[in-house]
N, C-alpha and C positions, 0 to 999 in steps of 0.2 A: 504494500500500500504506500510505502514512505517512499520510497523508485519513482512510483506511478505519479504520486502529488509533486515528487521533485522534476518530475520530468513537463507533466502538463502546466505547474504552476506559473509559469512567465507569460507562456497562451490564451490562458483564463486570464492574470491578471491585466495583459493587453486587450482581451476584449470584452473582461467586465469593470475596466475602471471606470469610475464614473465622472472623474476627471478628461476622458478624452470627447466625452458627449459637452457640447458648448453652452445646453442649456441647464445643466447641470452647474456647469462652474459660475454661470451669470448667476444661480442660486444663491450658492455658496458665497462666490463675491459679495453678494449683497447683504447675507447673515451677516459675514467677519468684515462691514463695515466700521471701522476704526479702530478696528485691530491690530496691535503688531505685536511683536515679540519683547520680550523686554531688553535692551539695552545691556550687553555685560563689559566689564572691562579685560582685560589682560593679556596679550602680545599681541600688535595689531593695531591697538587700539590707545588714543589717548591716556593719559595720567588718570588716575579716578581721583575724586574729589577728596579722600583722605591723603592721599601720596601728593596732588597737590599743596595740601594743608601742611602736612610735613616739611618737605620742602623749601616751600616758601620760610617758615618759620627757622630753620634751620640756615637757609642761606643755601641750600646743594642743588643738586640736579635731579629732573627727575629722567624717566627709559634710558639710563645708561648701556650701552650695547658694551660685553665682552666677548671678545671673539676667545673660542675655545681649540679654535685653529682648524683640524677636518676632522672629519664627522668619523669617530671611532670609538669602540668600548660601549655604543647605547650614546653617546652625547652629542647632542646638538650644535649646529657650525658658531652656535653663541646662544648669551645667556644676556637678557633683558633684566637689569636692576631697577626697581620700581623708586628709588630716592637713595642718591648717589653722591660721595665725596670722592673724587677719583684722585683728588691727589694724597689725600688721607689712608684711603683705598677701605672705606668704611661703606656698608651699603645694608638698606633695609628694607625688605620686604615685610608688604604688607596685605594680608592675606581677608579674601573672601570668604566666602561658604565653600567653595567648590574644593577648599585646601582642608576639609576637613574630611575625604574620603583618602583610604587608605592610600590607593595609588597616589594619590599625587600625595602626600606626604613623601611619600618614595624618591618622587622625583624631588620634593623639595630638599630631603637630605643630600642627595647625589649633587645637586646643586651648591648647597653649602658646603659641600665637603671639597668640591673644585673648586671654588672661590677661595676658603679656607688653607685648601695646599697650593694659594700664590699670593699666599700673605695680605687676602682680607678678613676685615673683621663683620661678620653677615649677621643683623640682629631683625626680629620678626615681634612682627606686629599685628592685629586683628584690625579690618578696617575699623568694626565698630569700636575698638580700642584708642583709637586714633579719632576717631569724631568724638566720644564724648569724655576724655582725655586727654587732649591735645598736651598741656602743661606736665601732664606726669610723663606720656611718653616723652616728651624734651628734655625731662631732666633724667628719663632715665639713660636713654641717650648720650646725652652730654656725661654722666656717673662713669658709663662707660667705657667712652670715648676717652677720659682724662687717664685715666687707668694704660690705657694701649698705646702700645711701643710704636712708634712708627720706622 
């Protein structure tokens, strides 16, 4: 049975989608009148409004690109820092919802940990920890930052 479905399914679903009927989608269309998607931040895409808060407050940068040189071991041709002192070599990531599923924890250590073996110091923050903490994360920040060797 599972042969048969894998074999007819592409068939079926090119001539029962109801996508490819036009009076269908003029439907559709008109339900998800002002609808869109929400809006997410992260490679790609602008600074979010915490990293710009950050930032600005701090004096640094924000999408700092690190090139990781070519793409080997699983790593990316570079690594996007969300607020960045490059000459410091200090950088903070600042994390969404989506950094609280296991995979990407994964990727985020792998990340810190190549940062970390070229002598930066990678410190992480929650957005909502940053909107409604601004001053504590500055001064945790700066507690730090005072402390590290440059």
């Amino acid at each position: 049975m599972a042969s048969t479905n894998q074999k007819y399914a592409s068939h079926r679903m090119t001539v029962s989608n109801p996508m490819a009927n036009m009076i269908s989608r003029a439907k559709m269309k008109t339900s998800l009148s002002g609808h869109a998607p929400s809006v997410r931040g992260g490679n790609g895409h602008g600074a979010t409004v915490a990293e710009q808060l950050l930032a600005e407050a701090l004096g640094w940068e924000t999408n700092v690109i690190v090139c990781t040189g070519r793409r080997e071991d699983g790593y990316p041709t570079h690594y996007k820092l969300d607020v960045a002192n490059q000459e410091k070599r200090v950088c903070i990531e600042i994390d969404g919802p989506s950094h609280r599923a296991i995979s990407r924890q994964e990727q985020d250590k792998k990340k810190e940990n190549f940062l970390q073996n070229r002598g930066w110091l990678v410190l992480r923050f929650s957005n909502q920890e940053v909107l409604q903490n601004l001053e504590t994360c500055l001064v945790m920040v700066l507690a730090k930052i005072s402390g590290w060797s440059w």
